[in-house]
N, C-alpha and C positions, 0 to 999 in steps of 0.2 A: 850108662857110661861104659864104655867098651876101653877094651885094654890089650893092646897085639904085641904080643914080646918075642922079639926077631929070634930066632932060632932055625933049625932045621925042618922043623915040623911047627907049622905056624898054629898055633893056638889062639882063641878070641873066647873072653869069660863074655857071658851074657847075664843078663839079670842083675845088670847093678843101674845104680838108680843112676840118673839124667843128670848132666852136669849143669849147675846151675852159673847165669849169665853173671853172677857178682866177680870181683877179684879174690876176696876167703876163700870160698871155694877151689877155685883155682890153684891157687897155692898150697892149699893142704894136698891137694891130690896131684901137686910136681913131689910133694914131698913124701906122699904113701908111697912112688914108683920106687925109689930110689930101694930102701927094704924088698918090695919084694920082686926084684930086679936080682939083688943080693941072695935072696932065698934059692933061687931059681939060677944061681951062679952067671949069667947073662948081666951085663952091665949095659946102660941104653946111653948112646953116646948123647951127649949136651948136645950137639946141632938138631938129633933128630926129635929131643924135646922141642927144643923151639922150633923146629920145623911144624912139630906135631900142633902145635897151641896157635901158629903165627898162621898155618891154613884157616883152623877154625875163626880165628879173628877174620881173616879176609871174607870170609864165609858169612860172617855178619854183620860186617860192613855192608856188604854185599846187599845182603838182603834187608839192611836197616834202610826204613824209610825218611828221604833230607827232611819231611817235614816235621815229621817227629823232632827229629835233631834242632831242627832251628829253634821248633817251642821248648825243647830242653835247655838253650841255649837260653833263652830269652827269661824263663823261668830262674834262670842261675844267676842271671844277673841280674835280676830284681833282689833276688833272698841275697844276694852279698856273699863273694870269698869266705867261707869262715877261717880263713887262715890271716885273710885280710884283716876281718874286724877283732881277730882276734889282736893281732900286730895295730888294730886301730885301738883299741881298749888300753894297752899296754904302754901306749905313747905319749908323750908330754904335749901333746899339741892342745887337747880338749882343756887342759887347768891354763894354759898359756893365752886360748881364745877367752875364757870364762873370766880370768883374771885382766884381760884387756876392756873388756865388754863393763865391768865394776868401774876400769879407772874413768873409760869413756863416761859413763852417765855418774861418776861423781863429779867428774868436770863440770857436766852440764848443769849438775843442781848448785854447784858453786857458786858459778855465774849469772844461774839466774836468782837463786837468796842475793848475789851482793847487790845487781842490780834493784830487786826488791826492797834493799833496806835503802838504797841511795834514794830512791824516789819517793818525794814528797808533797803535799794534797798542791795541786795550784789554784784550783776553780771549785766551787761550790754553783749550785742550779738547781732553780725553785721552780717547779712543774705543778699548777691545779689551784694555784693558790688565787681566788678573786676573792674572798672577804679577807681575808686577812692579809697583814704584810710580809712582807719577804724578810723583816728584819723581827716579827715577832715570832716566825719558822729558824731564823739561823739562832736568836734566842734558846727556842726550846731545843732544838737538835744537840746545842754543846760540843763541835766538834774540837777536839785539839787539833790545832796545825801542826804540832811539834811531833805528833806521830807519824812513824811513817806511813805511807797511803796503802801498804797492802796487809798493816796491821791495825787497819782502825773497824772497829768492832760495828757491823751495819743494824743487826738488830737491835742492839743497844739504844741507837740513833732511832730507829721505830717506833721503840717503847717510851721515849720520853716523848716523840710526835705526837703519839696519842694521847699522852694525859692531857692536851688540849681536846676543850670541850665541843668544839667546832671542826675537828679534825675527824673524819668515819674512820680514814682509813690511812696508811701510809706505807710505804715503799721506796727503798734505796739502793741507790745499784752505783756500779763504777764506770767511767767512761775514761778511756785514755787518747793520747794526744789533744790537748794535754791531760795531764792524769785530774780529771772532776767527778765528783761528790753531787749526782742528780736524786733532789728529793724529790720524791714526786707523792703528792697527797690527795686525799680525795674530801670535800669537806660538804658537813650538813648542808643541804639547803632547807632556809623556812621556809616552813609552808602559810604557818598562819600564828596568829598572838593570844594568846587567854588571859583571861585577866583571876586570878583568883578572888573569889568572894571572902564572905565574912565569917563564913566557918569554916578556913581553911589551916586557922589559927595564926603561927607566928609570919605565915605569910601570906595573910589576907592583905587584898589591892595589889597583891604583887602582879608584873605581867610576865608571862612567860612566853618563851617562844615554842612552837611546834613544829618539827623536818619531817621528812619524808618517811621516816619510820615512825613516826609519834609520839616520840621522844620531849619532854618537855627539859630544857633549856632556861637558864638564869641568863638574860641578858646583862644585867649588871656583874655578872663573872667570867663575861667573853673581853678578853683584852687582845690588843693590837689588831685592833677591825683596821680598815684603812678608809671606810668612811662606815661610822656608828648610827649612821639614819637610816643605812641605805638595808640595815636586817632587820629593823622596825619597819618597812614599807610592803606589807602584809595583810591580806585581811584578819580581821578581828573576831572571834570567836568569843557569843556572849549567851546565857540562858544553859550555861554547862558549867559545873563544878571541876572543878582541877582532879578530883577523886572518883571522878566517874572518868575512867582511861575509856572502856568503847566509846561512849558517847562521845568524846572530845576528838577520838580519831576517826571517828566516822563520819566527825564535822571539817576536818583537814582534809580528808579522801573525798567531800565531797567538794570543796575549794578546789583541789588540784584536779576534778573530771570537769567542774564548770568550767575552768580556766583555759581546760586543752578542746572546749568546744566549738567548732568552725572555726578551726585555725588561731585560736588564741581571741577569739571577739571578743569575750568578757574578761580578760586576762588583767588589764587594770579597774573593770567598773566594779569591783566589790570592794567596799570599802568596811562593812562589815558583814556579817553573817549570825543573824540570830535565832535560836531554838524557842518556840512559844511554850507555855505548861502544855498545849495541845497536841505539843509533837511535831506542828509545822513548822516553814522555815520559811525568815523574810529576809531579804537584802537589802541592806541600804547604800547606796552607790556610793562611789569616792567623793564625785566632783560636788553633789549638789546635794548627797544625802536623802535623797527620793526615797520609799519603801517598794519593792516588789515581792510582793507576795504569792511565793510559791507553792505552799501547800504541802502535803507530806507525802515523803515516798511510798505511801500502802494508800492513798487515793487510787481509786478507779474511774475507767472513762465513766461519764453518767449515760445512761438507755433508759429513754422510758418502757411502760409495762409494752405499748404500740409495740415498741421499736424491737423489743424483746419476744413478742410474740411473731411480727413478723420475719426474725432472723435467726429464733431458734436460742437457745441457751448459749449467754455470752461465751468464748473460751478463755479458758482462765490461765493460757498460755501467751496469751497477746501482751504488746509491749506496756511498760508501766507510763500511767499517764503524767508520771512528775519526772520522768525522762524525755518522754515528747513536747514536754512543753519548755526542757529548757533544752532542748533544741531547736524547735521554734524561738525560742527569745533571743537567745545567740545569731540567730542568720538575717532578724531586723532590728537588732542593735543598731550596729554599725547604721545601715541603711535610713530607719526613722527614728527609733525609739531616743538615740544618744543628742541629734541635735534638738528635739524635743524638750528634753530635759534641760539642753544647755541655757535654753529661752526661756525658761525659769516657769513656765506655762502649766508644766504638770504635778497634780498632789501626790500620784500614786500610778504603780502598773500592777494589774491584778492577770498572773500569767497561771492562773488553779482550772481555768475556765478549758474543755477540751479544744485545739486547730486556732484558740485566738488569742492574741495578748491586748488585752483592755487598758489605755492609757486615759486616765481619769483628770482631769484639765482643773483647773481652777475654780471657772465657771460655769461649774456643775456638771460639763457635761459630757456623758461618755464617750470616748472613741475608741472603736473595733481594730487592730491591727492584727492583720495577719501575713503570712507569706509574701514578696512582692511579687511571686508567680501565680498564686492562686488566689490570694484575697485582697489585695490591693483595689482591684476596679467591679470585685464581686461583694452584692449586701451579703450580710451576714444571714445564715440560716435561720431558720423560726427560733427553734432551740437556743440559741449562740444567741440570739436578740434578747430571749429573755434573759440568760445568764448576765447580759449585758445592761440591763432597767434592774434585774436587782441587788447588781452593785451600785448603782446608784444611789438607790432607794439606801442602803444600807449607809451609803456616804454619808447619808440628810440625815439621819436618824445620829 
């Protein structure tokens, strides 16, 4: 900072420090002049201060660059006046906005509780419901009408759905225009009947029903069926104890696989389903009561020692033959086996046999059914012939 004090003899001190670009600065060093101005008897006129400072600003203009200025610009008014925000802090407007903003959304919740307590249930609606009635579901629900619709309690409506024994599952929701009450429920299906035996104690002879989880069921404790035949029309489950649970469900699960096979073919013709002491299983059909006997699921196909030696050691990955064979018997159901039986012609069908189902006639004599693709107009293999003479034989005896 350099300092020239008009006199006669022009003097210039050097060695003092650089004036810095703030306005502080500035100001203190208008105001050192003045003292020693005074020491030095020299008084420095007021214009030629501001002459002295109003160059320098020009000088810096000058040399300040517009783009600098314009991001300074731009930078200042993002961060905000602070004489602004200070005068904004300080102002009644913020409690003014804040207290406007309360009364608006207490309005709103006025309006909408009043309209909420005015409206009331108009429609009730029964979703899922085919065994049971609609009037043994509004029964159990309990709704009061006299409440209003958007304080009436949905889980509560749930809980009492489900204490029916027929009911899996349930679910209530709201629907408006108009304002309705959708219950919507998910209910057991039977699968199949047990009958309890004679050591089963206070409920020996009872029959029970079986659903789809294995669940045994009091049919005499299901009220408002809307027709009570139609969840006894079942097959029957016999040669199992109520207290043996796998066995009985593994006899349901196999009801509902025969059922879903080739499109539902066997879906009516079981009319029971029995477990022998051996472990096998025979069906007696609905209409006529015929037996077919199917055999046990851990039968394997038969190979003789030949057949074994010429093809190498069976794999014990291969399909089970009490699944092949009632696939086989589902796809000539329909086809032969059903009017067969309707003719009253046959004693028995023996489907244990590997690719054949043996339909055993009255008059002794066997007949080979198999596929109507492949064994319908083909004899029966050597093998398959004898399986075939000695069920016969076994018939006579």
């Amino acid at each position: 900072m350099k300092l020239i004090i008009h006199s006669s003899e022009r003097k210039e001190y050097v060695h003092l420090p650089e004036r810095e670009p703030d306005d502080l600065p500035r100001a203190l060093r208008s105001e050192e002049i003045a003292p020693e101005r005074t020491l030095l008897g020299q008084a420095l006129p007021a214009e030629d201060v501001v002459d002295d400072v109003g160059s320098r600003d020009l000088l810096g203009e000058y040399l300040y660059d517009e783009d600098e200025e314009v991001e300074q610009e731009e930078i200042a008014s993002e961060a905000g006046d602070p004489e602004t925000g200070a005068a904004w802090k300080h102002s009644r407007w913020p409690g003014v906005i804040f207290i406007s903003a309360l009364v608006v959304l207490g309005a709103i919740w006025y309006l909408a509780t009043r309209s909420e307590r005015g409206l009331q249930l108009a429609h009730i609606k029964v979703e899922g419901a085919t065994l049971l009635s609609n009037e043994e579901i509004l029964q159990l629900a309990g709704i009061d009408h006299s409440v209003p619709f958007y304080q009436i309690n949905l889980k509560q409506i749930e809980v009492r759905l489900l204490n029916h024994s027929l009911i899996r599952s349930a679910h209530v929701r709201r629907e408006l225009d108009p304002a309705t009450l959708v219950l919507s429920i998910q209910e057991r299906q039977p699968v199949a009947l047990l009958r309890a035996d004679s050591t089963s104690g206070t409920s020996a002879g009872e029959t029970f029903i079986i659903d789809r989880d294995g669940l045994l069921l009091r049919p005499k404790l299901i009220a408002g069926l809307r027709d009570p035949a139609k969840i006894l029309q079942v097959p029957l489950l016999s040669g199992v104890s109520t207290r043996d649970t796998a066995a009985f469900r593994a006899m349901a699960n196999m009801v509902t696989t025969i059922a879903a096979m080739d499109s539902g073919a066997l879906k009516n013709a079981i009319g029971e389903l029995r477990r022998t002491p051996t472990g096998a299983y025979v069906i007696y059909t609905s209409e006529t009561v015929t037996p077919i006997f199917l055999g046990s699921p851990f039968d394997r196909e038969f190979h003789t020692a030949i057949e074994e030696q010429r093809e190498g050691n069976v794999p014990n990955h291969e399909a089970s033959l009490f699944n092949k064979q009632l696939q086989l018997l589902a796809r000539v159901w329909k086809a032969q086996l059903q009017n067969e039986l309707r003719a009253g012609h046959a004693l028995y069908i023996d489907a244990r046999f590997s690719g054949q189902i043996i339909l055993k006639h009255k008059s002794q004599t066997g007949t080979s059914v198999g596929t109507p693709s492949s064994h319908a107009a083909l004899p029966p293999e050597p093998n398959h012939a004898q399986y075939a003479t000695n069920a016969n034989k076994r018939s006579t005896n």
